[in-house]
C-alpha positions as CSV (number, residue, x, y, z in Angstrom):
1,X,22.3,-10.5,-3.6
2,X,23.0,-7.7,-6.6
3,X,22.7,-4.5,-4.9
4,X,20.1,-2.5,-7.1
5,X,20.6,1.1,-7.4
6,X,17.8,3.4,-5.8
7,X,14.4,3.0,-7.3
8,X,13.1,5.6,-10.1
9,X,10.1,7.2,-9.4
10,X,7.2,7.2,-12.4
11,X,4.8,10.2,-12.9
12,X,1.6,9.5,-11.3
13,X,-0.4,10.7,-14.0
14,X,0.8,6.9,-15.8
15,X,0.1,4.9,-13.9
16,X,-3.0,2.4,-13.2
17,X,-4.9,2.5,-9.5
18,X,-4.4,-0.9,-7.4
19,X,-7.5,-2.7,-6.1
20,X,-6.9,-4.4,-2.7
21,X,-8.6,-8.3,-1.3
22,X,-7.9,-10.9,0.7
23,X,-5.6,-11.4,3.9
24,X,-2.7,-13.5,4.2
25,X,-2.3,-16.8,6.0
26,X,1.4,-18.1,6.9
27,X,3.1,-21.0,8.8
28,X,6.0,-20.8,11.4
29,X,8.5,-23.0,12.7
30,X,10.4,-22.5,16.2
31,X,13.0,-20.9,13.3
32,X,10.8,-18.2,11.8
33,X,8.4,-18.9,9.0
34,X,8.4,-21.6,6.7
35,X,5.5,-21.0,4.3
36,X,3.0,-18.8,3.6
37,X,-0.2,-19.2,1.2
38,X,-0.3,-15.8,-0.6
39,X,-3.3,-17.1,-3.2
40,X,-6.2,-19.6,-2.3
41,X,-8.5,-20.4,-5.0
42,X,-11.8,-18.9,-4.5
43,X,-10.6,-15.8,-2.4
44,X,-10.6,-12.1,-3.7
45,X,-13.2,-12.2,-6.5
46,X,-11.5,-15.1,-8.3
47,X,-12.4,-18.5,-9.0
48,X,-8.7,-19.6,-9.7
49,X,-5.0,-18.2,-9.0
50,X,-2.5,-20.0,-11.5
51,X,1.1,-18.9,-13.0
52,X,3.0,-17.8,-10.2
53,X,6.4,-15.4,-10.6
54,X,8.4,-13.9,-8.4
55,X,11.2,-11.2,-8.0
56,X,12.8,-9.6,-4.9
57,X,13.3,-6.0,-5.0
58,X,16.6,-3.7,-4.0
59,X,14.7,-3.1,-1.1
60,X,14.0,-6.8,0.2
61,X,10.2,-6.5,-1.4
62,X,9.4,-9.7,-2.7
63,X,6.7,-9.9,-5.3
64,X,4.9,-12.5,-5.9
65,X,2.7,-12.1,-9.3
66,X,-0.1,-14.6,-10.5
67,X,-2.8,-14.9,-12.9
68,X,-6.2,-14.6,-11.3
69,X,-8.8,-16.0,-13.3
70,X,-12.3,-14.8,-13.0
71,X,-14.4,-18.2,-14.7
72,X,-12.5,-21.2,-14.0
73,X,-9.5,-22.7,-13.8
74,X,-9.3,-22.4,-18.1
75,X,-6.5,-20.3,-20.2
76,X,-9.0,-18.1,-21.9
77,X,-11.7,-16.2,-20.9
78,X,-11.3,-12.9,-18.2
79,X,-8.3,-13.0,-16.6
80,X,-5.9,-10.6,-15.0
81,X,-2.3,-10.3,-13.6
82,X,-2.4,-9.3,-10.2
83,X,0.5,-9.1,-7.4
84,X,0.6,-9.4,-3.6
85,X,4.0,-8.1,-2.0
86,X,5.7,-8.9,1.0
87,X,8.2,-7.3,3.4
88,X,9.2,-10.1,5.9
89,X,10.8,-12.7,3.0
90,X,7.4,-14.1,2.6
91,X,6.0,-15.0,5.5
92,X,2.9,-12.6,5.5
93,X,1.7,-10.4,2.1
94,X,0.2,-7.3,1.5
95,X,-3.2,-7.1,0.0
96,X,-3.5,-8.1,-3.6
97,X,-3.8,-5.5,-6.2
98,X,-4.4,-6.1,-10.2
99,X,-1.6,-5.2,-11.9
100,X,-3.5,-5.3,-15.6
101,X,-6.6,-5.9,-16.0
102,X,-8.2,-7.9,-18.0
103,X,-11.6,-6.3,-18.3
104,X,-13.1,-9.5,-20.4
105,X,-10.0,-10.4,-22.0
106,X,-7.0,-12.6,-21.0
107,X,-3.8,-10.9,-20.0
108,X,-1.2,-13.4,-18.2
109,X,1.8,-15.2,-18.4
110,X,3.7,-12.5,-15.6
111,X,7.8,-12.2,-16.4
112,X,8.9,-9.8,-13.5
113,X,12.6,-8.6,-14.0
114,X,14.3,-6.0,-11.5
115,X,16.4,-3.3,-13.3
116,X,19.7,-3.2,-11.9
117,X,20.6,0.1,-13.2
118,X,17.5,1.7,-11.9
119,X,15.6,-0.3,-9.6
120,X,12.3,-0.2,-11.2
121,X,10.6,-4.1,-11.6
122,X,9.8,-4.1,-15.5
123,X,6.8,-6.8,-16.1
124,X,6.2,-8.1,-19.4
125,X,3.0,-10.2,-20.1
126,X,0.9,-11.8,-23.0
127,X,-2.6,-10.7,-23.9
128,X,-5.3,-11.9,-26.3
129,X,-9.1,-11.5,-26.8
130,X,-11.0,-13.2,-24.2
131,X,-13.3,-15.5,-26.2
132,X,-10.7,-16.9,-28.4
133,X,-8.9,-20.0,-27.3
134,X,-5.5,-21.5,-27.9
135,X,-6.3,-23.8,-30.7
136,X,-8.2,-21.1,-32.6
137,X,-5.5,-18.2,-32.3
138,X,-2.9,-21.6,-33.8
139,X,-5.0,-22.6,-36.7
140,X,-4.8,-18.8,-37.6
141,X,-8.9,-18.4,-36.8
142,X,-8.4,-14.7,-35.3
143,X,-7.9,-11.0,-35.7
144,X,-4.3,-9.7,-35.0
145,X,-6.5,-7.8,-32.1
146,X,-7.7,-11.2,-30.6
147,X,-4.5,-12.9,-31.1
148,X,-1.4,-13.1,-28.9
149,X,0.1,-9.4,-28.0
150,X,3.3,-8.0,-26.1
151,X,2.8,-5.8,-23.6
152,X,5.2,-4.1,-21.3
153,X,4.3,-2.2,-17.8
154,X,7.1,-0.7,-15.4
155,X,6.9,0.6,-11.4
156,X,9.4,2.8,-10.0
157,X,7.6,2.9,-6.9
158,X,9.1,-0.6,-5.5
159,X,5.7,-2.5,-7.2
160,X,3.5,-0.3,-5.5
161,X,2.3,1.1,-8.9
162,X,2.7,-0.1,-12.3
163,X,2.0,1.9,-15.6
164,X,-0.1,1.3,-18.3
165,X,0.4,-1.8,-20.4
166,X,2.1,-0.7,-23.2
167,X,1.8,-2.5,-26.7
168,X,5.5,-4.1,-27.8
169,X,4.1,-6.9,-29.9
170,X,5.3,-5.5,-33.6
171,X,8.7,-5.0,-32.1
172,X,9.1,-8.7,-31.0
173,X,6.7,-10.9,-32.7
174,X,7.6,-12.1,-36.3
175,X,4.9,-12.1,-39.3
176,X,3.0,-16.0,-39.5
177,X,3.6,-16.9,-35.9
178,X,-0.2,-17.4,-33.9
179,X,0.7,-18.4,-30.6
180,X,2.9,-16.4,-28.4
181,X,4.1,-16.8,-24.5
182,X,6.2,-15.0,-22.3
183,X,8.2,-17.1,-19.7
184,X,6.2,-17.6,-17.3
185,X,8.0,-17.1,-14.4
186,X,10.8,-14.6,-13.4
187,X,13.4,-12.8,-16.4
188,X,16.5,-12.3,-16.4
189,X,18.8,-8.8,-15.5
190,X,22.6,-9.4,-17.0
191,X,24.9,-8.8,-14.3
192,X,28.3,-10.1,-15.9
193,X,29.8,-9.7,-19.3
194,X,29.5,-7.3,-21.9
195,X,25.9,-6.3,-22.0
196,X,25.6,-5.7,-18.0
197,X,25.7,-2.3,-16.5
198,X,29.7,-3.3,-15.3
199,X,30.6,-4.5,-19.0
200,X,30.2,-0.7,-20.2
201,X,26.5,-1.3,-21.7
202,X,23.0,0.2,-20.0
203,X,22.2,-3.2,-18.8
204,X,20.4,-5.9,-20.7
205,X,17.0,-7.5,-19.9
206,X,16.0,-10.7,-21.3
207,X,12.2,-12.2,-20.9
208,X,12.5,-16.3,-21.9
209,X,9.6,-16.5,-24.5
210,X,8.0,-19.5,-27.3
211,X,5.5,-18.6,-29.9
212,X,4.0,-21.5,-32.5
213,X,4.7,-20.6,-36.6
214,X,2.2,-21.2,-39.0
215,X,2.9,-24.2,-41.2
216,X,4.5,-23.6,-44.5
217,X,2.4,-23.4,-47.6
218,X,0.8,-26.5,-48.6
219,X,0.7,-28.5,-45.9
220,X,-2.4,-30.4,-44.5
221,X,-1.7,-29.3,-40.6
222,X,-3.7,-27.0,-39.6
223,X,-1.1,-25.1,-36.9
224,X,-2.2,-27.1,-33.1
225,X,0.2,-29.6,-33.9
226,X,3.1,-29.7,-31.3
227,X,5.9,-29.6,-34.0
228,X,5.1,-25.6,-34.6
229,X,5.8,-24.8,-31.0
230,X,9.2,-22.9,-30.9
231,X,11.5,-20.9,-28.3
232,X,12.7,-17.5,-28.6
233,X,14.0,-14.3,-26.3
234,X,12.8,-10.7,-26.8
235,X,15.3,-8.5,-24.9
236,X,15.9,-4.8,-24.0
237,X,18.6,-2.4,-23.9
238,X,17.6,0.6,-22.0
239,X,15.7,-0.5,-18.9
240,X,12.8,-1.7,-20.9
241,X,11.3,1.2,-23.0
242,X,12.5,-0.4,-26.1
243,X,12.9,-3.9,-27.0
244,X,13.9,-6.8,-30.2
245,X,13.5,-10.3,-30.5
246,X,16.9,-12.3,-29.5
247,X,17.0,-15.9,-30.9
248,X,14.7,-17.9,-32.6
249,X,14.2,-21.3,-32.5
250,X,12.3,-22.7,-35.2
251,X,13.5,-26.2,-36.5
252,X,9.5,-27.5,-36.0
253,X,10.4,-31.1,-36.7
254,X,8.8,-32.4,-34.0
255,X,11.7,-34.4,-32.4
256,X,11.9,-31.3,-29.7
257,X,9.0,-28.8,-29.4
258,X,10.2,-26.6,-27.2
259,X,7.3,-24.4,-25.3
260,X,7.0,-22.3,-21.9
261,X,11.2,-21.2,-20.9
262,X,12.9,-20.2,-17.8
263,X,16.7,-18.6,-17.9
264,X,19.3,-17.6,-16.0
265,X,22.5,-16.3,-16.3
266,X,25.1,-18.5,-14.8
267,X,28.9,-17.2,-13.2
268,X,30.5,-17.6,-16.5
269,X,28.2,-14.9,-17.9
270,X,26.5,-17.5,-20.6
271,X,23.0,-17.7,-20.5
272,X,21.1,-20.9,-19.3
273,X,17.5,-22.0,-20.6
274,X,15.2,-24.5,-19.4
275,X,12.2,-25.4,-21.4
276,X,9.4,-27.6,-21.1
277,X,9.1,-30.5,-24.4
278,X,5.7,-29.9,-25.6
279,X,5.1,-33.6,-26.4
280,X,8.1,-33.9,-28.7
281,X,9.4,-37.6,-30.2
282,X,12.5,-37.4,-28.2
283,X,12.7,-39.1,-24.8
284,X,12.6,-36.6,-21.9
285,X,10.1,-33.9,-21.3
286,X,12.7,-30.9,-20.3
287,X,15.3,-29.6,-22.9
288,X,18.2,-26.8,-22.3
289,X,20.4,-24.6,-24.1
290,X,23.4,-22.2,-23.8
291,X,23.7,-18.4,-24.9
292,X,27.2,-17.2,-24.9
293,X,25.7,-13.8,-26.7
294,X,23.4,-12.2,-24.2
295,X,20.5,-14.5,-25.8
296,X,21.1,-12.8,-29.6
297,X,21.4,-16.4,-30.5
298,X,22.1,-20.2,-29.4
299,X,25.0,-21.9,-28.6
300,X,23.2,-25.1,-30.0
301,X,19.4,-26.0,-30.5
302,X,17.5,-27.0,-27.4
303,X,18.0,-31.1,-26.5
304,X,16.8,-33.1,-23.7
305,X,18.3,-32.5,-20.6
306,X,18.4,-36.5,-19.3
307,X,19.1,-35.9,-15.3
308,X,15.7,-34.5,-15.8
309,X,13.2,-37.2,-16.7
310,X,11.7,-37.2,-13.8
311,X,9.8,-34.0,-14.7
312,X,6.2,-34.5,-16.5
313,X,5.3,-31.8,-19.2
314,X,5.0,-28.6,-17.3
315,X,6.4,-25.5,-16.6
316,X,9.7,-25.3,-14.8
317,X,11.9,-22.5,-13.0
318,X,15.5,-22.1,-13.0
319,X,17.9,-19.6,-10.7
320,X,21.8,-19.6,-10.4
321,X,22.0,-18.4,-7.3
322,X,24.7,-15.5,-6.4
323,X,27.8,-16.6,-4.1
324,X,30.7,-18.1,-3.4
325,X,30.2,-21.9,-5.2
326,X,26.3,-20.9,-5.4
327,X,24.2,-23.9,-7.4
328,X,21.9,-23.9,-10.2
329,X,18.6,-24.5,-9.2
330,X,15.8,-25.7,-10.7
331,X,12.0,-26.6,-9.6
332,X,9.5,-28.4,-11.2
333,X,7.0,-31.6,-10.1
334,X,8.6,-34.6,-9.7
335,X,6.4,-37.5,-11.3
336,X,7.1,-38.0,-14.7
337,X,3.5,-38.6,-15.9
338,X,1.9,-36.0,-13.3
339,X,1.7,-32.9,-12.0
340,X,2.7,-33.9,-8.3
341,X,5.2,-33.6,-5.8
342,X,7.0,-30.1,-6.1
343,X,10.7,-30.7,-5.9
344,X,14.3,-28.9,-6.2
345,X,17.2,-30.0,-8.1
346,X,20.7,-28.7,-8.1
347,X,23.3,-28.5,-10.7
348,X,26.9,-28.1,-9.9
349,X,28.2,-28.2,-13.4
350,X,26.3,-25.5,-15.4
351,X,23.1,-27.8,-15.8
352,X,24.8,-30.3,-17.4
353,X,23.0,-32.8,-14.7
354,X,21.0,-32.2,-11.5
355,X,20.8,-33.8,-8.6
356,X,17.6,-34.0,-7.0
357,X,17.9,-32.0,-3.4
358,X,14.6,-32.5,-1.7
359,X,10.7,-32.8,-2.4
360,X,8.7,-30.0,-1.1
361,X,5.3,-32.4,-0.8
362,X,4.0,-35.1,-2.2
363,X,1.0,-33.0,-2.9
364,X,-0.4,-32.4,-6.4
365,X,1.6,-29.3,-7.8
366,X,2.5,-27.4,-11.3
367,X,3.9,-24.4,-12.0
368,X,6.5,-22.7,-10.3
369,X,9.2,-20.1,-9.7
370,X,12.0,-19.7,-7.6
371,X,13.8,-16.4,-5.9
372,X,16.6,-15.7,-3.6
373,X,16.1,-14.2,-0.3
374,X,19.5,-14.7,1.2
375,X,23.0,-16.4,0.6
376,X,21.9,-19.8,1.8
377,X,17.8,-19.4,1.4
378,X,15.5,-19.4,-1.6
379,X,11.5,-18.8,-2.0
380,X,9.6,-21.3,-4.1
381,X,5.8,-20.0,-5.3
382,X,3.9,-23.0,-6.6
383,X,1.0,-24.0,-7.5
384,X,-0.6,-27.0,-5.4
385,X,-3.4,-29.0,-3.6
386,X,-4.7,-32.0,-1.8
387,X,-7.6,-32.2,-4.0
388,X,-7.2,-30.3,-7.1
389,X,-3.7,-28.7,-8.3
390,X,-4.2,-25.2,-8.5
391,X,-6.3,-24.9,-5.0
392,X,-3.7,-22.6,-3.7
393,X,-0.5,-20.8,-4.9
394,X,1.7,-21.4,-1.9
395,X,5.3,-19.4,-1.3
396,X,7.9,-21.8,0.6
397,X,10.9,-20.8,2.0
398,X,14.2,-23.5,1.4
399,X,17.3,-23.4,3.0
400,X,20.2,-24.5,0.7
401,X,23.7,-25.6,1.8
C-alpha cells in the first residue's frame, strides 16, 4: 500500500458533531473473518442503506461510506451520507455517524479520496432539494438551489470528524447542465507521473463524475432522454480546498450515454475509467476510456468495453491494485439483464479485457466498491439481498493471487 504521510489535524471549531447507531455483525472463517454486514436496511433510524464507498486510511482505518435514506429505498427525498469505520480490515465497525446531513434534503453520491501528501480523507458528494426528483431537475423544472450542487468536506482526524460541506458547484459545474453525479464510489489520489506528490506537483485528486446538458435550442426533448447523460472529472490541486472541471464528455448522440464513473490510475500513470451505458444504442452496458493527462482530457471518447457484457446497467468499481504484476480489478453484478450475483473481474492488460475471477453470491446485488487491505487481499462493499437488493450493504473480504 502507498504510505500516507501523518494525518493533519482540522480546527475543532469546523467541524460537524457525529451521531452514533447500530452495532456490527461479522462472519469468520477458521482463517479470520470473511465478511461483515456494516449496514442492514431498517437499522439506525433508516429505512434503506444504498451507495456504498470505501477508502483505507494511512493508518489501516477503513471507511466504509453509504447513503442512508430516511423514506424508502427512492433517490430523492431526506437522505444523508453517513460512515461506519473499521480497525480490524472489516471484520467488525464502529458505530455509524452522519457525515452530512441531509436535514430534508438529499445529499449522497459519497467519493472518499485519501490525501497522500497529508493524510486527511477529502469527501466530495452531490446535493439537491429534497422534493425535487431526477426527471424534474433534467427537464430544467428547478431552482439552481434545488438542483444538483458540489460540495466538498475534509477530516484530518483519520474520519473521525469531517467539516462542514462546503459549496464547490460554480467551480465545477458548467452553465445548461441539470443533472450532476459524483462517482459513486472511491476517487482517485495520483501517485505516479507528473501531477503526483513524487512528479514535483502538490498531488492531484480526481473525483469520476457525469452530469446531463440541456438540449440545444429547438429541439422537442425535453432533457430525461438518455442521449444528454455525459462523463466528466472535476479535480484538485492542493489537497482539496480548490478544485476545476477536468474533461468533458459531451458527444450526446445517444450511441454511448455514459452515466455513474469509477477510475483508477493504472502503473503506467494513465488514468483508467469505467462507466456505466445509460441505455445507449451500442451493444454492451459498460464503456471505458484512457487519460494520459491526469484526467484534463481523454485519450478517446468512452466505447464499450466487450469482455464486459455480462454486466446489466448499474454502477461498477474499478482498483489497480499496487504491487509487483498487481491486476486491474473491477466489480459489478454479473447478469446482464439484472442486478444479481456480485462478481470480480481481472484485467491483465490495462482493461483492455477481463477475465471473470469469481462470483461473490448468486444473491441479488448492485452497487459496489472495492479497496485494498493488503498485497494479495481486497474489501468489496455491496449492496445485496435474498429478497430485495438493497436489504443489506455487506463488506467482503477477497483474497487475490
Amino acid at each position: 500500500m502507498i504510505p500516507l504521510h501523518r494525518a493533519l489535524l482540522v480546527a475543532s471549531a469546523f467541524l460537524t458533531p457525529l451521531t452514533a447507531v447500530q452495532p456490527a455483525h461479522s462472519a469468520h472463517s477458521a482463517h479470520g473473518c470473511v465478511s461483515s454486514v456494516p449496514y442492514t436496511a431498517g437499522t439506525g433510524g433508516y429505512d434503506t442503506y444504498r451507495i456504498p464507498a470505501l477508502v483505507i486510511t494511512g493508518q489501516g482505518t477503513v471507511l466504509a461510506f453509504a447513503e442512508g435514506r430516511h423514506d424508502g429505498a427512492g433517490d430523492t427525498g431526506d437522505i444523508d451520507v453517513v460512515l461506519r469505520r473499521s480497525a480490524d480490515g472489516g471484520c467488525t465497525w464502529g458505530p455509524l455517524t452522519v457525515v452530512a446531513a441531509g436535514e430534508g434534503n438529499t445529499r449522497g453520491n459519497p467519493a472518499p479520496v485519501v490525501d497522500p501528501r497529508s493524510g486527511a480523507v477529502v469527501l466530495v458528494t452531490s446535493y439537491n432539494g429534497g422534493s425535487v426528483t431526477e426527471q424534474q431537475i433534467m427537464r430544467g423544472e428547478v431552482t439552481p438551489e434545488q438542483g444538483r450542487r458540489v460540495f466538498v468536506q475534509r477530516s484530518g482526524d483519520d474520519g473521525r470528524r469531517f467539516t462542514r460541506p462546503r459549496d464547490i458547484t460554480a467551480e465545477v459545474k458548467r452553465p445548461g447542465w441539470r443533472w450532476y453525479a459524483t462517482g459513486p464510489g472511491h476517487a482517485v489520489a495520483l501517485t505516479r507521473g507528473r501531477h503526483s506528490p513524487g512528479g514535483g506537483a502538490p498531488g492531484r485528486l480526481l473525483v469520476p463524475a457525469n452530469h446531463s446538458a440541456a438540449p440545444p435550442a429547438g429541439s422537442s426533448d425535453t432533457g430525461v432522454e438518455p442521449k444528454y447523460y455525459g462523463g466528466h472529472a472535476l479535480y484538485s490541486d492542493d489537497g482539496g480546498r480548490t478544485w476545476q472541471l477536468g474533461f468533458v464528455d459531451g458527444t450526446y448522440d445517444g450511441a454511448t450515454n455514459t452515466n455513474e464513473t469509477s477510475a483508477t490510475q493504472l502503473p503506467d500513470g494513465r488514468l483508467y475509467f469505467t462507466a456505466r451505458d445509460q441505455n445507449g444504442k451500442a451493444p454492451g452496458n459498460r464503456l471505458d476510456t484512457y487519460s494520459t493527462d491526469g484526467g484534463a482530457t481523454l485519450d478517446r471518447p468512452y466505447v464499450v468495453q466487450p469482455t464486459l457484457n455480462d454486466v446489466p446497467v448499474v454502477q461498477g468499481s474499478v482498483l489497480q491494485l499496487q504491487g509487483p504484476k498487481a491486476p486491474l480489478l473491477l466489480t459489478a453484478p454479473s447478469v446482464p439483464t439484472a442486478r444479481r450475483a456480485m462478481a470480480l473481474w481481472s484485467s491483465k492488460d490495462a482493461g483492455r479485457t477481463f477475465t471473470k475471477l469469481l462470483t461473490l453470491s448468486d444473491l441479488r446485488a448492485a452497487y459496489s466498491d472495492l479497496v485494498q487491505l493488503g498485497e494479495d487481499t481486497v474489501g468489496v462493499l455491496y449492496e445485496t439481498g435474498a429478497k430485495g437488493t438493497y436489504e443489506t450493504i455487506e463488506f467482503r473480504r477477497v483474497g487475490v493471487s
